[in-house]
N, C-alpha and C positions, 0 to 999 in steps of 0.2 A: 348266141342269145341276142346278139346284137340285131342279127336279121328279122327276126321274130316282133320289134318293138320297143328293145328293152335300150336303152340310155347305154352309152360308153360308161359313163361311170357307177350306173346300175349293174353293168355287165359285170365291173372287176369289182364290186362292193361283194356281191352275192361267191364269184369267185374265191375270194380272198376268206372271207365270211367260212367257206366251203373246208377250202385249203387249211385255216385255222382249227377249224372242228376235226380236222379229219389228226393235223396234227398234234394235238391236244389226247386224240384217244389213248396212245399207248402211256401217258406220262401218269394216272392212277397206279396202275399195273405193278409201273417201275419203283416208284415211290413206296407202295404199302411194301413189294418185295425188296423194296433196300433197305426198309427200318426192321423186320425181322425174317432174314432167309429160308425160304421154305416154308413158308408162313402166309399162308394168304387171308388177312382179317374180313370180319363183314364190311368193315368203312369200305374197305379195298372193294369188295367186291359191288357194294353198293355203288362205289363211284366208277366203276369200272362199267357198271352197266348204264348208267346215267349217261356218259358221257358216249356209248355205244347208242344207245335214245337216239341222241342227240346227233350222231355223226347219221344214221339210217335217216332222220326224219331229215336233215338237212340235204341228203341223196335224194331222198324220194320229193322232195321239193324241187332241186334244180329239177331235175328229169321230169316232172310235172310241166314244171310253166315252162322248161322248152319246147315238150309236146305241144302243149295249147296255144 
């Protein structure tokens, strides 16, 4: 990214940024199925796909403005 225009500290912001979301997604999941096993509630499911939103639009971001 760095070739492209982008700032050293642009580069590992958006990285980090990246990395965060990415590992954020499985901890809904864990959490709705640790409070009742086998049990997957709407909260669960609702955050579960929020936070999947959230990890694709942030993929389809980096991979955007590295193309451009």
């Amino acid at each position: 990214m760095a070739n492209i225009g982008f700032s050293q500290r642009r580069t590992l912001l958006y990285l980090y940024g990246w990395t965060l979301v990415m590992a954020a997604l499985p901890w809904p999941a864990l959490r709705s199925l640790q409070r009742q096993p086998r049990h997957f509630d709407a909260s669960g499911r609702r955050s579960c796909l929020a936070f999947g939103v959230a990890a694709v639009a942030a993929s389809v971001y980096l991979i955007v403005s590295w193309r451009s």
